[in-house]
C-alpha positions in Angstrom: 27.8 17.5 25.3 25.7 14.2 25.5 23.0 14.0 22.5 20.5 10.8 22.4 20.9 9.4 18.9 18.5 6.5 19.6 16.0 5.5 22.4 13.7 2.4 21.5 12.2 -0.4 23.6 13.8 -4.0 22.9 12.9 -7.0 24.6 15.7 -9.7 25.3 12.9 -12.7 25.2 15.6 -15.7 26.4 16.0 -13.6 29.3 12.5 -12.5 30.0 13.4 -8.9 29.9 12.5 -5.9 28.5 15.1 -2.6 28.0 14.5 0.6 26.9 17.6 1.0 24.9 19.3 4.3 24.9 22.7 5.3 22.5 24.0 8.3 23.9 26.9 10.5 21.4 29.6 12.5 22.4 29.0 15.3 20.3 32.6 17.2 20.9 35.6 16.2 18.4 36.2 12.6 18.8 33.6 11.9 20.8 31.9 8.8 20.8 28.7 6.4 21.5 27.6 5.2 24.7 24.9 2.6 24.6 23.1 2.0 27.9 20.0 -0.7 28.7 17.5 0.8 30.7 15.0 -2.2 32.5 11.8 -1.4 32.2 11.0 -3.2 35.2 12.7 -1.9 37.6 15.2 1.2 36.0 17.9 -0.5 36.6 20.9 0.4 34.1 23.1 -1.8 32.6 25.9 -0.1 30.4 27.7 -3.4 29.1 25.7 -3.9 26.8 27.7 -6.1 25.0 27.6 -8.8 28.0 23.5 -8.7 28.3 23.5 -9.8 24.4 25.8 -12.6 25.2 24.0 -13.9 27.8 20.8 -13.3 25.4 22.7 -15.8 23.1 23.8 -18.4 25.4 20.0 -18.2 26.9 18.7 -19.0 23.1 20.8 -21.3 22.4 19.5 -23.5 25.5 16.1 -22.9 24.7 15.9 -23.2 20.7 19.5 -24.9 20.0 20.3 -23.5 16.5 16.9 -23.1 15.4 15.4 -19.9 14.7 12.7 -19.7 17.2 9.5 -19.6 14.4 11.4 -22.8 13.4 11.7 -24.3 16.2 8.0 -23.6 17.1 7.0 -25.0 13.7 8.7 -28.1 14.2 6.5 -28.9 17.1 3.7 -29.2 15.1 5.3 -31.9 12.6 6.2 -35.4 12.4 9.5 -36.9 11.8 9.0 -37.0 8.1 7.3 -33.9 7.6 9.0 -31.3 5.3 9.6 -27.8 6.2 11.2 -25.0 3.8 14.0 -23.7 5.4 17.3 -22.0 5.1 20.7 -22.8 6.8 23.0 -20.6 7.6 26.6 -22.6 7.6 28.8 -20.5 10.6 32.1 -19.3 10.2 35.5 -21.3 10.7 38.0 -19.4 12.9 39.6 -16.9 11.1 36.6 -16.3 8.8 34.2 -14.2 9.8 32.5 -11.6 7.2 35.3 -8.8 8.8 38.2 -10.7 8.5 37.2 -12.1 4.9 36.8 -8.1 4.1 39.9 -7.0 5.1 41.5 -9.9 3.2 39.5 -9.1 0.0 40.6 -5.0 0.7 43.9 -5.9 1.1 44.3 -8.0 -2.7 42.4 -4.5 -4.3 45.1 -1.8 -2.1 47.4 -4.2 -3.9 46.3 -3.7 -7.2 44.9 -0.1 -6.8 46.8 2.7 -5.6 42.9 4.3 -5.2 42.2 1.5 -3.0 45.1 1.8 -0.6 44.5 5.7 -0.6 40.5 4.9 0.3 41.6 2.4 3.0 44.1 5.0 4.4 41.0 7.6 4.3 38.3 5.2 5.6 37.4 1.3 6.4 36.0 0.8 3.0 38.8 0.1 -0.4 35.9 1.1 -2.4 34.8 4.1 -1.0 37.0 6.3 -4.2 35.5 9.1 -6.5 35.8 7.5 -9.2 32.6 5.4 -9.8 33.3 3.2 -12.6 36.5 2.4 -10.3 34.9 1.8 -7.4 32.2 -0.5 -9.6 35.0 -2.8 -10.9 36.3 -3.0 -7.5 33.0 -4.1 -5.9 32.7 -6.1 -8.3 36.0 -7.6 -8.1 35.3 -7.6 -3.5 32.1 -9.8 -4.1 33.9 -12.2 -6.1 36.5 -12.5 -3.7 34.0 -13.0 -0.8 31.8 -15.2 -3.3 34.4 -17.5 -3.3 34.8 -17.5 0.4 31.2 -18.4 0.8 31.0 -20.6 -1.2 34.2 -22.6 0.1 32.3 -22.7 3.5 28.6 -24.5 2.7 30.5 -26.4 -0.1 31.4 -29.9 2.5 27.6 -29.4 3.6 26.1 -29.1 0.5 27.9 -32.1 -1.5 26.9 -34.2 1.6 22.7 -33.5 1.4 23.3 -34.1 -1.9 25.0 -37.5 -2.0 22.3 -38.5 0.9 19.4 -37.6 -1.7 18.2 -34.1 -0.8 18.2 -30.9 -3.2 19.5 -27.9 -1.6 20.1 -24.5 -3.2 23.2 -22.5 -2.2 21.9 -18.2 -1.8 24.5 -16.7 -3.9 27.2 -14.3 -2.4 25.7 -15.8 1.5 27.1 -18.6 3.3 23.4 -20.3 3.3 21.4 -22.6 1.2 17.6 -23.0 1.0 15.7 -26.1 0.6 13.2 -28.2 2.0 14.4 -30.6 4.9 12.5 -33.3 7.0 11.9 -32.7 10.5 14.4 -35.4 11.5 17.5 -33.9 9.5 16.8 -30.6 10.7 16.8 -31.6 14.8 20.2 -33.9 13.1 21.7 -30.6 11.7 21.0 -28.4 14.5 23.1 -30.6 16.7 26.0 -30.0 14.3 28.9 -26.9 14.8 29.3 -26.0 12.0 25.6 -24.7 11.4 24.8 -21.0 12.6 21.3 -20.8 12.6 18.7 -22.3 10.8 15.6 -20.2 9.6 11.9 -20.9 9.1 11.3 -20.0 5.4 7.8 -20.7 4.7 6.8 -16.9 4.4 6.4 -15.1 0.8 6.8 -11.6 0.3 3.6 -9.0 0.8 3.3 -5.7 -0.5 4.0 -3.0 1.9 3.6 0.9 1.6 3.0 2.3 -1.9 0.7 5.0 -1.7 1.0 8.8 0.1 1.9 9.9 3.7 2.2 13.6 4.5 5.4 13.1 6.6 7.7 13.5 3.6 10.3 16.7 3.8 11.5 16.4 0.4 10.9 20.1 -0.4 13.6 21.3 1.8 16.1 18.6 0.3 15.0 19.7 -3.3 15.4 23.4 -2.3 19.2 22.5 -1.5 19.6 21.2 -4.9 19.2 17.4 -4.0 17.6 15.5 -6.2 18.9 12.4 -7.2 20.7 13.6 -9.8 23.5 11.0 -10.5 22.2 8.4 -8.0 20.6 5.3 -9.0 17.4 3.6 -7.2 17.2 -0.2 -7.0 13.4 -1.1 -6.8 13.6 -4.5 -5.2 9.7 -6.3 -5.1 8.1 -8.8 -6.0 7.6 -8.0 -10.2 9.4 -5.5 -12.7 8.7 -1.6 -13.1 6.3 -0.8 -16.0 9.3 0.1 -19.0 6.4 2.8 -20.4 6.2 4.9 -17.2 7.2 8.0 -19.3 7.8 9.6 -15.9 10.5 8.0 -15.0 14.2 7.9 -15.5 14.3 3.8 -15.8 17.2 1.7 -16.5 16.8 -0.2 -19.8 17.6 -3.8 -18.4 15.3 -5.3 -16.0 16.4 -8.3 -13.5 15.0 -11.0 -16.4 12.4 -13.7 -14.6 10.0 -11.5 -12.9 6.7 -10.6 -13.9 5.6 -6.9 -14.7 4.2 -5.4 -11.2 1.8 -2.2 -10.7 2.7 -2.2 -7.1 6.5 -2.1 -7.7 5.4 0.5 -10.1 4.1 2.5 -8.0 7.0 1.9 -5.7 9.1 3.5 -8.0 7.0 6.4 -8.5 7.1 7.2 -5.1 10.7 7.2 -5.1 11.5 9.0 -8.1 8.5 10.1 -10.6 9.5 13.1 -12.4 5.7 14.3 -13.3 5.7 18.3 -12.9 3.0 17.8 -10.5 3.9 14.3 -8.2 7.2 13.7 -8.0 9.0 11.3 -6.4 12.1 12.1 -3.6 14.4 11.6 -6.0 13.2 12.8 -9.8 16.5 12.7 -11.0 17.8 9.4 -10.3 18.1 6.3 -12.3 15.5 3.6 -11.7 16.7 0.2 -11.4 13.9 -2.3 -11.8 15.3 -5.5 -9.3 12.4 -7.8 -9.3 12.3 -11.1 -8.0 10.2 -13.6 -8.7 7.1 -15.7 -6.8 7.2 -18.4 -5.8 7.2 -21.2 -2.7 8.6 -19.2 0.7 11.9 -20.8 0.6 12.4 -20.2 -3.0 11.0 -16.6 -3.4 13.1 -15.8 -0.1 16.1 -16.9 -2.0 15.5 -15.1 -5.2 14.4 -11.6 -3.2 18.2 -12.0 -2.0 19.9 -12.6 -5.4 17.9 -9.6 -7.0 19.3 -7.8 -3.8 22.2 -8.8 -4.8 21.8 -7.9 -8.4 21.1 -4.7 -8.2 24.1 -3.6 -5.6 26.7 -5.5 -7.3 25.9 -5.9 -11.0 23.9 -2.5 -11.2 25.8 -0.7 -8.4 22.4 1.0 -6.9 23.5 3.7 -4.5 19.8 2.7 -2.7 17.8 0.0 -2.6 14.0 0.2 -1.8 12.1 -3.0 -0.5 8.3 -2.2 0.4 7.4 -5.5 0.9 8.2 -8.1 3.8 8.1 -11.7 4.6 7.6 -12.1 8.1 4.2 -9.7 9.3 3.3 -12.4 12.2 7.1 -11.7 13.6 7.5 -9.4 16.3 10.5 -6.6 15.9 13.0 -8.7 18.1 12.9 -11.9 15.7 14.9 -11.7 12.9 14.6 -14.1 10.0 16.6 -15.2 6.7 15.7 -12.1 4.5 16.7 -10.0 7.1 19.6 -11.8 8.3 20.9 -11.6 4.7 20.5 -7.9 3.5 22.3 -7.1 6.5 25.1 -9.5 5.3 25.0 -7.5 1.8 25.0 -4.1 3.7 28.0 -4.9 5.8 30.6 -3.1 3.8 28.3 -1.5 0.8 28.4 2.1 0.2 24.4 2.0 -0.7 21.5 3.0 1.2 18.8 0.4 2.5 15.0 2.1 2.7 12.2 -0.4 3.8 8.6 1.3 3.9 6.6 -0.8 6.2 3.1 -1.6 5.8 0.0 0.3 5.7 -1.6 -1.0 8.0 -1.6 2.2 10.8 0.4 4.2 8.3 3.2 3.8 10.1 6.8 3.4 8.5 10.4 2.7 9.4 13.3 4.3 6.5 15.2 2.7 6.3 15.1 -0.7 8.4 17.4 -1.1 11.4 19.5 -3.6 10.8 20.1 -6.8 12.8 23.3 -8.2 13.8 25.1 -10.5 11.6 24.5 -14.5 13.2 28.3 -14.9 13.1 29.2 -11.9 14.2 30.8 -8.3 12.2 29.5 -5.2 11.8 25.9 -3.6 11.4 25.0 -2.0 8.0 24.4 1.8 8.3 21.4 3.0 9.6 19.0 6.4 10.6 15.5 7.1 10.2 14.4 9.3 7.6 11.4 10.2 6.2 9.1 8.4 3.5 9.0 8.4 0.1 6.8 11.1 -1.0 4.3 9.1 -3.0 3.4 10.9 -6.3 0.2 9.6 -8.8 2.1 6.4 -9.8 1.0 6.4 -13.4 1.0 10.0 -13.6 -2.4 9.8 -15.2 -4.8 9.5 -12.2 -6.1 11.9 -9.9 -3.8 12.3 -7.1 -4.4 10.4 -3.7 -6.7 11.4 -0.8 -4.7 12.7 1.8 -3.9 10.3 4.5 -3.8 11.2 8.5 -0.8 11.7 9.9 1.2 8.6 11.2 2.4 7.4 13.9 6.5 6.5 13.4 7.3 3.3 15.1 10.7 3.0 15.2 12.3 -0.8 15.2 14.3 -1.7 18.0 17.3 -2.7 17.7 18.1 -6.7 17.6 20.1 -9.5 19.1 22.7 -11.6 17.5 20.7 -15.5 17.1 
C-alpha cells in the first residue's frame, strides 16, 4: 500500500518552474519512498527527481555564479568598494564531503568503543547507544574529529584574506567564515573553485511565535506518560532564559555573552513550564538556556550558529527550539547561511530541530524542513508536529486570549545552491 507522506508546492526558480512535490511510502516491510514532481503547469510527472534538482543547480550556477541569489541581487546595488556582510562557504575537496568525513570520524569511535561498532552495526549513527553519558563523550569526541576537518578546509583561504588585510571569522564546527568583504573580492571569490556558495548576511534575528495556538495535542502525549521526563530542551534566541522562572526545570549554566530575554522566556515556557495550570509540552524536561548574542547580521548570524552549536555538543540537548528567524523578506525556496548551517549540525545528530514561525497569520512549521547541504550529504530528520502549547510565561499573569485557529503552511522542500 502507497501512503503520501508529504505533498507541498516548490518552485525550481532557475528553471522557471513550479512542482507540486509528492513523496509517496511503501508502507509494507521494506518498503520505501517514492518522490515524484508534479508540474503545475501542465501535470506533467517527472519521477527523477534527482536529475530536475541538477539541472536546477547547473541553471543557478549560470545565473548567480556562486552567489546566493539575495547576494547577488544586493551586489547590484553597490560599488566596487562597497562592503557587504557575508558568509563563505569553502566547498569540499574530493573525498571530503560531510558523509564521508562521518564515516571516517564513526570508524576511529567503533575503534575505540565496542558500543560504537555495536550502534553502527544497529544503525548509521556510532552514537546512537543507551548509554547517554557514552554517547555524550562520543559526540563530543565526533565533533572534534569533524572540527578539525573543517577547519583544515577554510584554513589556506583564511590565512590568505588575512595576509591581504581583511578580518574574517571562521563559524566554528562549519567549513565557513563570516566577515565583511568589498564588492570586488566577492565577484573575485566567486570565480574561485574552491568556494561553495557565498551568502548575504546582512539579516539579524527577529522574534517569532511565543504566545498560544489552540492546535497543540499535548494532552494525548501527556496521557501516554510523555512528558519530557529525562529530555533536555535547548532554547536557542536571541538573550538568556530568566534563572528565577520557578516554573521551570532550568539548567544552572547559561551560554555566557547574551543578554537576559522575556521573549526567549517565554519561549521556554511554552516548551516546558511546569505551572499546575499552563504547562509547557514538555514539563519535565531540562531547560537549556542557548542564547546568542546581538549584534551586526553577519556577526549575530555567526554567534546564533555557535550557541547552536553549544547547546547540541557541549549540553547534549535532545531538541533545540529557535522561534526566531533571519531572513522574513525570503521566500520558502531560498535558503540562506543560518539555514544552510543548522542543517549541517543536524546531519548526523540524534536531537530534534523545532522552529515556530512567526505570528504573523498564526501560522507555524515544527519543526523546519530542512534544506540540502550546498556540498552535498544527507537531510537532517524531519516531520511536522504540532506547536508548543504556550502556557502564562511567567506563571503570574492571566492566561492568554484565545487565538483563531491557524492556518499550517507547510515549507516546501528546497534545492541544493
Amino acid at each position: 500500500m502507497l501512503e503520501v507522506v508529504n505533498d507541498s508546492a516548490t518552485r525550481f526558480r532557475a528553471l522557471g518552474r513550479d512542482f507540486q512535490e509528492v513523496v509517496l511510502l511503501d508502507t509494507r516491510p521494506g518498503g520505501c519512498f517514492y518522490p515524484l514532481l508534479v508540474d503545475l503547469a501542465d501535470g506533467r510527472i517527472e519521477d527523477d527527481v534527482l536529475a530536475v534538482r541538477e539541472a536546477e543547480a547547473r541553471a543557478r550556477l549560470a545565473q548567480y555564479g556562486r552567489l546566493a541569489p539575495s547576494l547577488y541581487q544586493r551586489l547590484q546595488e553597490l560599488k566596487a568598494d562597497d562592503v557587504v556582510p557575508v558568509a563563505v562557504w569553502v566547498a569540499a575537496p574530493p573525498g571530503q564531503a560531510l558523509e564521508f568525513l562521518q564515516q571516517q570520524a564513526f570508524a576511529q569511535l567503533a575503534s575505540r568503543y565496542p558500543e560504537a561498532r555495536e550502534a553502527l552495526d544497529r544503525s548509521s549513527r556510532a552514537t546512537a547507544v543507551p548509554d547517554s553519558e557514552l554517547a555524550r563523550r562520543m559526540l563530543s569526541e565526533y565533533a572534534a574529529i569533524v572540527d578539525g576537518r573543517m577547519e583544515a578546509r577554510i584554513r589556506p583561504l583564511v590565512a590568505e584574506l588575512e595576509s591581504r588585510g581583511f578580518e574574517v571569522f571562521p563559524v566554528a564546527g562549519l567549513p565557513a567564515f563570516t566577515g565583511r568583504l568589498p564588492r570586488w573580492l566577492l565577484e573575485e571569490l566567486a570565480g574561485r573553485p574552491e568556494i561553495a556558495v557565498i551568502y548575504l548576511a546582512e539579516a539579524r534575528g527577529e522574534p517569532a511565535l511565543d504566545s498560544a495556538i489552540p492546535t497543540i495535542r499535548a494532552p494525548a502525549v501527556w496521557s501516554r506518560g510523555l512528558d519530557g521526563a529525562g529530555k533536555r530542551i535547548a532554547i536557542v534566541e536571541r538573550g538568556n532564559v530568566y534563572q528565577d522562572v520557578c516554573e521551570l526545570n532550568l539548567d544552572p549554566t547559561s551560554r555566557q555573552g547574551a543578554y537576559l530575554s522575556e521573549h526567549a522566556t517565554h519561549v521556554a515556557s511554552c516548551a516546558a513550564s511546569h505551572h499546575p495550570r499552563w504547562k509547557g509540552s514538555a514539563p519535565q524536561a531540562v531547560v537549556i538556556s542557548a542564547g546568542h548574542m546581538a549584534g551586526e547580521g553577519e556577526q549575530e548570524q555567526r554567534d546564533f550558529v555557535e550557541a547552536l552549536r553549544w547547546a547540541l555538543v557541549d549540553k547534549y540537548a535532545h531538541v533545540a527550539n529557535v522561534s526566531e528567524r533571519f531572513f522574513p523578506d525570503v521566500g520558502w525556496d531560498e535558503m540562506e547561511f543560518t539555514d544552510m548551517a543548522v542543517d549541517y549540525l543536524f546531519v548526523d545528530d540524534v536531537s530534534l530541530y523545532v522552529c515556530t514561525a512567526p505570528g504573523r497569520g498564526e501560522s507555524l512549521v515544527a519543526p523546519a524542513a530542512p534544506p540540502s547541504l550546498p556540498e552535498g550529504g544527507y537531510p537532517a530528520p524531519s516531520q511536522e508536529g504540532p506547536a508548543p502549547l504556550a502556557p502564562n510565561p511567567l506563571g503570574g499573569y492571566p492566561p492568554p486570549p484565545p487565538t483563531p485557529t491557524p492556518t499550517r503552511t507547510p515549507r516546501p522542500p528546497v534545492k541544493r545552491p
